[in-house]
Each structure stands twice: as C-alpha cells, then as structure tokens.
C-alpha positions, 0 to 999 in steps of 0.5 A: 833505776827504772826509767820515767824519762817519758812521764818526767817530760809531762812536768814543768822542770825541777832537779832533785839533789839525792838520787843515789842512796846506800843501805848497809845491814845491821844487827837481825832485823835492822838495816841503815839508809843513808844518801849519796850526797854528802852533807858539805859545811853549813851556818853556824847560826841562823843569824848569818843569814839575815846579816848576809842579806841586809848586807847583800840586799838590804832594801829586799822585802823579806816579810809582809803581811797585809793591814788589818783594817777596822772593819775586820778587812785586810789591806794593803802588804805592808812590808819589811825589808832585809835592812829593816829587819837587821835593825829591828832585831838587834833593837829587840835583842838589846831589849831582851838583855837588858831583862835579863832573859835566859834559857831558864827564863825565856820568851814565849809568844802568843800571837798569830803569824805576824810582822811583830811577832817575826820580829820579835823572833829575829830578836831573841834569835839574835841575843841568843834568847830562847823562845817559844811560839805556842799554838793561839788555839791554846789561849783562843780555843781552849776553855781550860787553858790547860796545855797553855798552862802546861808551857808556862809551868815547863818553860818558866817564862820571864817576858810573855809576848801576845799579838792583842790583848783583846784576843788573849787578855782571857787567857793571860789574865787566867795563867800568867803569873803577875810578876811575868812582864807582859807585851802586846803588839796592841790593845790593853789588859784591864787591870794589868800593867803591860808593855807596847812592842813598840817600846822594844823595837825603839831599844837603842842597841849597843855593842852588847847586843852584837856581843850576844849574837856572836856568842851564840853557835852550833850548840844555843838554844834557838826556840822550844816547839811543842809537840801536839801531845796526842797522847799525853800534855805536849813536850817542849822540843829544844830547837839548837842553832846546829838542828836548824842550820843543818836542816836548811843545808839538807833541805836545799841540797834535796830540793836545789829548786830552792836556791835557783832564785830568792824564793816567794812564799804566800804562807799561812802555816803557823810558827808554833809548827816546824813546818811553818818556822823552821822550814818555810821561815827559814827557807826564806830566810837562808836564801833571801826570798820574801814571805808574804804572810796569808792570813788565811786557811784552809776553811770555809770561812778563811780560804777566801783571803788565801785565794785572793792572795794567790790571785795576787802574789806569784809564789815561786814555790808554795806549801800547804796541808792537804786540806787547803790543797784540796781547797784549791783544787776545786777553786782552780777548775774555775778561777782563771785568774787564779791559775793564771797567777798562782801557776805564772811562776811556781816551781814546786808545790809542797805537801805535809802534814797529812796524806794527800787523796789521790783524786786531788792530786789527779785534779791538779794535775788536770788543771795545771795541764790544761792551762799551762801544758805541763804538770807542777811536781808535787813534792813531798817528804817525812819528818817531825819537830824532832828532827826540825824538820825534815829527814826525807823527801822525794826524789823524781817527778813522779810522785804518788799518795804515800812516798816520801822518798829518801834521807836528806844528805848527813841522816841516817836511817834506822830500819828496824822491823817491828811487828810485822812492819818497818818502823824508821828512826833519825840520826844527824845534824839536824835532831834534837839532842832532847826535851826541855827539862824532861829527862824521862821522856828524852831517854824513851825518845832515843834507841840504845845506839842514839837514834831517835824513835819515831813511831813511823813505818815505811815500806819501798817503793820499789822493792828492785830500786831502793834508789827510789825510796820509801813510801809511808806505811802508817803510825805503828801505834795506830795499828791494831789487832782484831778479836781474832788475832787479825793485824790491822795496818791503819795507815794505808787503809785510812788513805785507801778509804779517804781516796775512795770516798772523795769528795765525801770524806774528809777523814777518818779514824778506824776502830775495832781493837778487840772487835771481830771487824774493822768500823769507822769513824766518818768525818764527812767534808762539808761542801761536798755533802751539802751539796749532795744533799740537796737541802737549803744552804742553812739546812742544820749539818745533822740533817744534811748527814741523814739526808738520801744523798749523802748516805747513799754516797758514804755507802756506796763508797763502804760497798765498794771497799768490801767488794774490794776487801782481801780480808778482815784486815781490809774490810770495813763492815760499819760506820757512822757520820760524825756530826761532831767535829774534831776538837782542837780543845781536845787535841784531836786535830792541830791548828794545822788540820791533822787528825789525830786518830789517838785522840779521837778513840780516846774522846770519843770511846763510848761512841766507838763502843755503841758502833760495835754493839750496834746501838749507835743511831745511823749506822752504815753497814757494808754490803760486800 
C-alpha cells in the first residue's frame, strides 16, 4: 500500500476495520470484490439490542428532541431513556396486536422525525408489525398526493399514524380510506373520528406481546422504505430483521470508531430515508448511545435551529448531506462557540447522499486545523435502500470528493464492465430479498447469478492498490452520447463543474443527448449569489441571477472548464441560471436534498431543448 503515514498524523485518530480486500476474476468482463475481514455472528433482531440496554443502562437517554413551544419556538430536550423506551414499545406493540395487524395490513407513518414516532417505530418492531415511514413532503408538499396514494394502494394499511392532524388532515382526509383507523400524536381531523397516541402507549402489555417479539427472527419484516422513484412512482424496499442487523454489524466493523463510546448524534436525516433509520437509528440503537433529534436543515430558514443544537450538544460522530456540510462550513469560519463544541468530541463526520465539493471539504479542514491543530476524518461510502444501507466505505484518513473505498465485511461485489465504464452490484446479509408485492420490478433488480443491480459505476482509486478501493464514477443511466457518437460520463464532470463553480453553484444537470455539445442546467446557491450581486436583500431572485456579478462568476467558471476541456465530452459550451428550483413535487430532488438529474430532463424537456436551439433567454456561452 502506499504510504500516508505523513498525512494520516494531520488528522484526530480514528481506526478503519478493512484494510485488505481480495478480487477474483469471474466470467469476461466480471470480477468480484470482497473484504478481508469476516462478517462474525450478528443479532438475530433489532429488538435485542433495546432489550440489552434497558437492562445494562436503563436510565440512559436514548432520544430526545426539544419541545415545540406555541409560538413555533423550540425548548428545552425532553428525553426518553432505555427504560422508558422498553416499555413504551411493548405497550404500543400490545396495542398493534390487539388491531390485528399484519404484513398485509401494516403500519404507515406520516410524521416528521420525532419522539412518538420513534416509539411508535420500536412498537411494531417489537409485535413484529411491519411499518412504513413515507416522506412528509408527499402529504405536505405534494398538491396531487399521488406518491402518498401510491403507498396507501401497495401497502394496504390498517392503522395510519400522522405527527398532527392540522399538518396532514388535507392529505388524509383526500387518501386514506374511512374504514383505515387513524392516530394522531396531536391535534384533530374535522369530521373523522381519530385515535390519540397516547391511548396506545397506555396499552397494558401482556405476555402476548413478548410472545410476538420473540417470535420474530432473521427473516420478519421490520419496515417497507420507499424508493425516491426518479423514473418511475417509488417501490416499497422490504426491510428484514437479517438486512438490518447484519448492516449494523458490517458498519461497525468498517468504522470500529463507532463502538469505542455510546455514540451522540445531533441528527436531522429523516427515517423515511435508510440513512437516517436504518443507519443513524440504529447505530445508536445497537450500541447504547443517544439520538438528539435536530429539528433543523440544511436551508436558509431551518439551519439556525441546527447550529444552535451543535452549539449545544457534543456529537461524537455527526452525519449529514453535503448541502448542510457546506452550511456549516461557512458558519464555523466565524461562530466560535460553535467549533468550540461541535469539534470538543467529534470522531468522525460523515457524508452521503450526494457528492461533497472539494472546496468545502478543503474549508473544513482549515478550520478544524486552525482551532483544534488537527484535522476531523471525513468519511464516507456507497449504498442504497436496497442494501439497508451500506455496502462500502472508506478506509484511510485521506479521503477525497468521489471515494467510496471498500465492501463492508460479508458483501461481495459485482464488477461488471458495462459501456465503457464499471458498474457495481451487491451481494449479502444485508439486501433485500425484493420489493413488496412487485414481482416484476424485484426480477429487473436481480442479475442471473443473484446480485443486485445498481446502476452505480466506479473505478479505482489506485490502479497498483486495489486495497484502497474504489472511487464513484457516476450513474450509468445518467450517461449520454452526443450527436457524434461522443460518450458522455456525467458523474464526474457534474462533480468537476460544482467544484470549479463554488460558492456559486449549488448543482447541476447536464444536457446534450443527441446534441453536438454538452449544455448545463445551472442550479445556482443562493447566498452566495446574492451576495455577488450586490443588490438588496429583498432583490427578486430573478433579478439577482441577471445581475453583472453573478453572471460574470458562472461565466467565468464555464470559460475555465473549456480551457480546461479535453474534448466534446468534457466541454460544456452553454447554460442557463435556473430561477426555478427543483421540485420535491416533481421528484427532482428528495426531502433529503439530492438532485435527481432524470427527473429534472424530464420536467423540464422544453427547456432543455430552447437551450440547445438557443432560443432560451440568458444563455451562458463558453469562451474557451
């Protein structure tokens, strides 16, 4: 291996589990990946893990979430212990089988990350009830409640759970059949008769209950997690007990930084999402750490509540997207308090869901230096909900935009060679055997030897080390060729372009299929522009993306990639400033921040075709 002795001293120590991994060669064109480290025993249920610590640790805070106050404020952390939470479960669970439910009747949740809705979680976990948290935005965002009417007609719920019935009385009252019993953590739905939570915690539990949880094993149905349906409406993922334990054992043995201490995470990733349930949810959960639940985001409106929780709260690992990354990053440079705390403790940050810029991992890097003489790792990996969800993650201090590194312990990967590029696919423990009453798209998922197909390509890092892994190399369905028969690779030239154009840009979707040149969607970061365009604060956004400043910037950015260009392939000629946001409506982009590049193509197809006849307004032209 090559040696990073030297730059591995600059950062704050941390181990990393695989650092061997063995490739064998398959049939022409296919090789298979796997760790050195084996897997070892794991749980045979997620409900081990809770019994353990209300047993070990029972007065430990394992959640908390501060009070909503009447004035839309937050308060103070109310908490819920280890104790608190085995009994609340078994109560709830009592309740569950008291109803009758099932797999063919399960639970589903509308409801923000909160206190009743964890516990309501370990409920079903612990009757072996299925359940689906489905995202808020479908009954809070959506105008047409298509996708959150989509989940009712596949999963045949018979209980349905919202946070308040203010907030989704709308979307209830539109999609959920009358005969499907209703419970709300607060508040009331005019005109149908509903159910308090409370009445479900206050359950008396009885041996039944215990009977249920012990019943369950390796193969029950824990949750359904819904795809972000870029391309289609989204598939329920089945979530087994066996995926879920088995991922928990191969996160922890890839990243041992995690069993060290009970970990302390300020969270806001939502558990519609794998990465906020299954991972950071039960990361906590397997280990006996606390969850403080951040009400906050990654946006203008909401980031203040996230800083003031990291100001507060000394995680010991933290995760997040790379839009609140980039967030924190600015705030850091001057909010001492902030790096005071947030840096007093903190083992690890961690990244996914989108690429993270270099300039803002470069930014962190400074400040973490600076205040503390050392750097935080910054890790990362590669997964999906189908795999629930991690199947690779780095593996040395240095990291850079685009690794991903190496397959957890138990997986092995695909490599198939596909069009030029590399894509990856997933077997193990820890995948899904298929999608909830969807033969067909569980067949298309699967290769004829059992893998699971993900559309992902990668490429090493090292092409002398295999041990260092692998690096992302974009979607294969996003690739395109141009007119001339030109391939277009768009992961890495959508990460070249964000790089080059931060602060400016926050994203982009790249055009060009059947064109003579590449053009570009331009998703510009908001503060950043404003700023540059030296208008009012209350300027309208349309003006400040006309303005001097801000074109002059996204120009420059697109003249240096074309002096930088190798070819057609890696050029981008034109593009426009998108006043329009992406729309969580439309699917192009999740509740969790990703921009889906399909969908934006498909929404937004007579744009894309004015940019490339040159009749759209504004249009940015590279002077290479």
């Amino acid at each position: 291996m090559s040696d990073t002795t030297t730059d591995a001293s600059r950062y704050r120590p941390m181990p990393f589990g695989v650092t061997r991994v063995s490739l064998r060669d398959g049939a022409p064109g296919v090789r298979y990946l796997s760790a050195d480290l084996p897997l070892g025993a794991y749980a045979r249920r997620v409900t081990d893990y809770l019994l353990h610590w209300a047993e070990a640790a029972p007065e430990r805070s394992f959640l908390a979430r501060r009070e909503a106050l009447a004035d839309g404020r937050t308060g103070d952390w109310q908490h819920v212990s280890y104790g608190q939470a085995l009994e609340a479960a078994r109560s709830i669970g009592q309740a569950l089988l008291d109803r009758g439910l099932t797999a063919e009747r399960p639970v589903l949740v509308l409801s923000e990350n909160s206190l009743e809705h964890a516990l309501l979680a370990l409920g079903c976990i612990y009757a072996g009830v299925p359940y689906c948290p489905v995202s808020p935005a479908y009954a809070t965002v959506s105008q047409d409640f298509d996708k959150l009417r989509h989940a009712l007609d596949t999963l045949t719920p018979g209980l349905v759970f919202a946070a308040d019935g203010a907030r989704y009385g709308r979307a209830i009252e539109a999609t959920v059949a009358p005969d499907v019993e209703v419970v709300l953590a607060q508040g009331a739905i005019a005109g149908r008769a509903t159910t308090p939570f409370i009445s479900l915690r206050a359950t008396p539990a009885t041996a039944a209950v215990d009977a249920a949880m012990h019943a369950t094993g390796p193969g029950t149905i824990v949750k359904f997690l819904f795809t972000s349906g870029s391309t289609k409406l989204p598939k329920p993922v089945i979530n087994t007990q066996r995926m879920w334990c088995a991922n928990l054992q191969q996160i922890t043995l890839s990243l041992p930084v995690l069993a060290q201490e009970p970990p302390v995470l300020v969270d806001w990733l939502p558990w519609n999402h794998t990465f906020g349930s299954n991972h950071n949810f039960g990361l906590v959960l397997m280990h006996g750490g606390t969850l403080y639940i951040d009400d906050g985001k990654p946006t203008a409106a909401l980031i203040g509540e996230t800083l003031r929780n990291l100001r507060e709260i000394a995680p010991t690992v933290y995760f997040n997207v790379p839009a609140g990354f980039e967030m924190i990053a600015e705030a850091m440079k001057t909010d001492a308090q902030l790096r005071d705390t947030l840096l007093s403790r903190l083992q690890m940050f961690f990244y996914s869901g989108a690429g993270l810029s270099q300039p803002v991992w470069d930014s962190l890097h400074a400040t973490q230096e600076s205040a503390i003489g050392q750097r935080i790792v910054m890790a990362t990996g590669l997964g999906m909900t189908e795999s629930a969800p991690s199947a690779l993650f780095v593996n040395s201090a240095e990291v850079r935009a685009g690794h991903v590194g190496v397959p957890v312990p138990g997986m092995t990967l695909k490599l198939v060679d596909v069009d030029g590029k590399t894509e990856v696919r997933y077997r193990g423990p820890n995948v899904t055997p298929g999608y909830w009453r969807s033969d067909a798209a569980t067949r298309d998922a699967f290769d004829e030897e059992g893998y699971l197909i993900t559309g992902d390509a990668v490429k090493w890092i090292d092409d002398s080390d295999i041990h260092r892994g692998l690096a992302f190399d974009g979607r294969i369905a996003e690739d395109f060729k141009l007119a001339t028969g030109t391939f277009v690779s768009v992961g890495p030239l959508r990460a070249r372009i964000v790089a080059a154009g931060a602060p400016y840009i926050q994203d982009v979707v790249l055009t060009g299929l059947n064109q003579k040149e590449i053009g570009a969607l331009v998703f510009p970061a908001a503060a950043a522009c404003r700023e540059a365009s030296r208008l009012p604060a209350d300027a309208p956004w349309t003006e400040v993306l006309a303005s001097a400043g801000v074109r002059q910037r996204i120009q420059a950015v697109l003249n240096q990639l074309a002096r930088d260009a190798t070819g057609s392939a890696s050029r981008v000629a034109r593009a426009l400033l998108m006043a329009e946001p992406p729309s969580l409506d439309k699917g192009e982009i999740t509740d969790k921040g990703s921009l889906n590049q399909r969908a934006v193509l498909r929404h937004r197809e007579a744009l894309v075709a004015a940019l490339h006849e040159g009749t759209a307004p504004g249009i940015l032209l590279a002077q290479a």
